[in-house]
N, C-alpha and C positions, 0 to 999 in steps of 0.2 A: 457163294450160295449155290447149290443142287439144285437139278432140273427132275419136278415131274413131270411126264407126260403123261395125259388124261384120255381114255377115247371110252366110249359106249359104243356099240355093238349089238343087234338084232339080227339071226338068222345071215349073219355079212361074213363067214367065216375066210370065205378067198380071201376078199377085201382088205380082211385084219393080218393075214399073213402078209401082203405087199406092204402095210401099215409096217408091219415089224419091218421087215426087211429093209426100206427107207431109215428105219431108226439104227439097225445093224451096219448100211453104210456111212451113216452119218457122220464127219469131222468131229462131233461133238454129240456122240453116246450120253443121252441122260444116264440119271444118278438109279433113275426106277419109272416104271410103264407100270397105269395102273390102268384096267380094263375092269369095266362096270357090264357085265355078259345077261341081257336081257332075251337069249335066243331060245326058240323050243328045246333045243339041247346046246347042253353047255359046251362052250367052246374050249379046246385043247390045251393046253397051256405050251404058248410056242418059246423054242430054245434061243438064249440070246446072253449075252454078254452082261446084261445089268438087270438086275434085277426086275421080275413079272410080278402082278399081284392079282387075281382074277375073282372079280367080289359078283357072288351068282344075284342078281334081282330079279326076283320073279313076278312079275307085274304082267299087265294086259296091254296093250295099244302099246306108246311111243312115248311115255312121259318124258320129255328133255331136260326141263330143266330139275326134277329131282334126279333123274338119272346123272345128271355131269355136276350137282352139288352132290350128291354120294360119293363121285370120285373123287371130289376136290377134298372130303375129307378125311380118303384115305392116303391122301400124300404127305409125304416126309419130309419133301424140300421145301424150299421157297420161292423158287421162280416154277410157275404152273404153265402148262404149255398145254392147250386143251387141243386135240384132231378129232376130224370126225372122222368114225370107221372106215370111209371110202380115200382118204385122203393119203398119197405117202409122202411124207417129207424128201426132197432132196437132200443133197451133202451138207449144205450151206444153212437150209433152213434153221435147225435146231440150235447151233452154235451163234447165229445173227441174233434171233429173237432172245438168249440167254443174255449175248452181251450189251442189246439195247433197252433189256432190263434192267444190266447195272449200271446205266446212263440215266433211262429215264423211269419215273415212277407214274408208269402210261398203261392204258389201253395199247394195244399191240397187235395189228392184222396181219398173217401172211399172205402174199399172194399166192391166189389158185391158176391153175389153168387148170381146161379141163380137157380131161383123154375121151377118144373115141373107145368103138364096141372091143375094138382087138387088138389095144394097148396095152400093155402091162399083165400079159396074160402070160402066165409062165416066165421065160427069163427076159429080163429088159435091161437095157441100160440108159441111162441117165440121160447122156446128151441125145438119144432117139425120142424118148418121152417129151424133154425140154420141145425139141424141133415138133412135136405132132402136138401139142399140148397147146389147147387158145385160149389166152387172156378175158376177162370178165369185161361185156365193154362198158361198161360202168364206172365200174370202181380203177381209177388212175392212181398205179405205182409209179416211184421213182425207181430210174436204173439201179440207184446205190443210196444207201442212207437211209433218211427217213422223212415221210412228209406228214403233214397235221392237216386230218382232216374236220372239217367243222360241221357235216351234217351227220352227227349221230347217227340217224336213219338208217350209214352205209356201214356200219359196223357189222360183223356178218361172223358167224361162230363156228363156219370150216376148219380154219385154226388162228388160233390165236393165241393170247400170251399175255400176262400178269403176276405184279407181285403177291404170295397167297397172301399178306396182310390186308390188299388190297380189294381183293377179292371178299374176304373177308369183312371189312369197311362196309362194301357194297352191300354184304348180306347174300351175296351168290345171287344165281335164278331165283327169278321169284315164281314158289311151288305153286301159287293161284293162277297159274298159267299151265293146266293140263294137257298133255299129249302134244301136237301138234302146232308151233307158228307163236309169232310174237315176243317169245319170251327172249330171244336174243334182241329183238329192239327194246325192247322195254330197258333192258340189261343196260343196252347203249346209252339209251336215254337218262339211264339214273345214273353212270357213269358220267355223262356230261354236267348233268344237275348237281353231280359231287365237283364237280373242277378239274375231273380226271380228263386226261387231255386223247383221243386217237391218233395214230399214229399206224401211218403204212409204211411196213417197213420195205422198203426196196431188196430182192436177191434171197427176200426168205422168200421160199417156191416150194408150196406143195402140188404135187399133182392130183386132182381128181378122179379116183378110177370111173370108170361107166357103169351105170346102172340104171334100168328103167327109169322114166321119168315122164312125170306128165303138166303140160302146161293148158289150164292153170292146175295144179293139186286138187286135183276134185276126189281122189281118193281118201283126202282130209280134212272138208267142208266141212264136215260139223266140229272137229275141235277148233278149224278158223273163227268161223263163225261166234262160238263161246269165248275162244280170246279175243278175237279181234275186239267186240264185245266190252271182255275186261280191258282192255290196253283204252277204249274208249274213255269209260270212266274213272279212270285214270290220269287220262292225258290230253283228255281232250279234243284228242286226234284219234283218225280212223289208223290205222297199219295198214299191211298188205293191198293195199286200193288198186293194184291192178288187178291181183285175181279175185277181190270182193266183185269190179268191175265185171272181168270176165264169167263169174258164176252170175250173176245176175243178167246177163246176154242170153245165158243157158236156160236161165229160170229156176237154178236150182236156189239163189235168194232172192229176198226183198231187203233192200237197201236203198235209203235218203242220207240225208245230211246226218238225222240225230237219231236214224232208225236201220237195228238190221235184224231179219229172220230167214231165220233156216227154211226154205219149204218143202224141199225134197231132198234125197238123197239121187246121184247120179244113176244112171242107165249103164246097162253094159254096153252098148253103143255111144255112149257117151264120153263113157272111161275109153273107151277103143279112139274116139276122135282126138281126146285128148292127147294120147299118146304121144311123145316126140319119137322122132322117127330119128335113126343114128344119120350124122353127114357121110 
């Protein structure tokens, strides 16, 4: 079985070249790279060994989860390998996650680390990124192999990996989840609700490249707020509850047990507080 790789892409054109590049050093080269290019201007089509495919969406805001079922239905193979734009695969990554597909018929997490401001900026090499690159302190990989994890919740859509029948099975993202948040838990959720099993796989490594960031995403409150919302009545449960928590410290919601509204939109002094500051 052939490997797609999937990524989406906004205005991240660096980004997406480290993305190739990771894929061009890779032990195990997919079979074809499909990019879903939602940027003010279309991004380039970059040179590489296996085949590129660059499908232009011209949309507004962030939509996720139609943007990565678009990709996933222009792929060819069978085993889907989804990155996000910021992400590059190490050596190891692409060829682990291929083969622990043909083992198991699973949800599938690589691990991240994540780079600081002046990592991966121009030429790099692997074991430098590896050594500067820090672990999620969360989400627990195994050195080698793979381990099962049983809180849904931590499933996380940086990159990841499944069979496309499977994928398919699921129904992809669910598009009632517009722009921003959720829609990779939800994902999780109906994956466990199917019997589909997670699975972290130890020694797939991608790297996170740097890019502004703000804790909590108050640049995205109002599409939070309308999924968190839908994932609500849904599931019964709230999502994102630390930074539902944290906008509401702010004031930018009202949120209870079985109630949440938008009340403002952020300050520019506010989005500045938020900011994370690079280590």
């Amino acid at each position: 079985m052939g490997v797609s790789v999937l990524t989406i892409v906004r205005n991240r054109s660096a980004h997406l070249a480290e993305l190739v590049e990771g894929l061009r050093r890779s032990d195990h080269q997919p079979e074809e790279l499909i990019i879903v290019d939602m940027s003010n201007d279309p991004v380039a089509l970059p040179s590489a060994q296996f085949q590129v495919h660059i499908d232009r969406f011209e949309t507004d805001g962030l939509p996720l989860a139609a943007a990565r079922n678009r990709a996933a239905s222009l792929a060819s193979h069978d085993k889907l390998v989804f990155l996000d734009v910021d992400c590059i695969p190490m050596r190891h990554c692409i060829g682990l996650l291929a083969d622990t597909l043909s083992e198991h018929d699973a949800l599938l997490c690589a691990d991240i680390r994540y780079l600081g401001p002046d990592d991966a900026r121009g030429s790099w090499n692997e074991t430098d990124l590896l050594g500067r690159g820090r672990a999620h302190p969360v989400r627990s990989f195994p050195q080698t192999g793979v381990r099962e994890e049983a809180n849904a919740g931590l499933f996380w859509s940086l990159a990841f990996a499944l069979r496309r029948s499977t994928f398919e099975m699921l129904g992809g993202f669910d598009e009632g989840f517009t722009g921003y948040g959720a829609e990779d838990t939800d994902f999780g959720f109906r994956a466990a609700q199917s019997g589909l099993k997670l699975l972290f796989v130890g020694e797939a490594i991608a790297c996170h490249q740097y890019h502004d960031n703000y804790d909590p995403p108050v640049q995205h409150v109002a599409d939070i707020v309308r999924n968190a919302r839908e994932f609500r009545a849904r599931w019964d449960s709230w999502p994102m509850e630390g930074w539902l928590q944290a906008f509401a410290r702010i004031g930018l919601v009202s949120w209870t047990a079985d109630r949440l509204e938008l009340l403002r939109l952020p300050t520019d002094a506010e989005m500045a507080a938020s900011r994370i500051e690079p280590l």
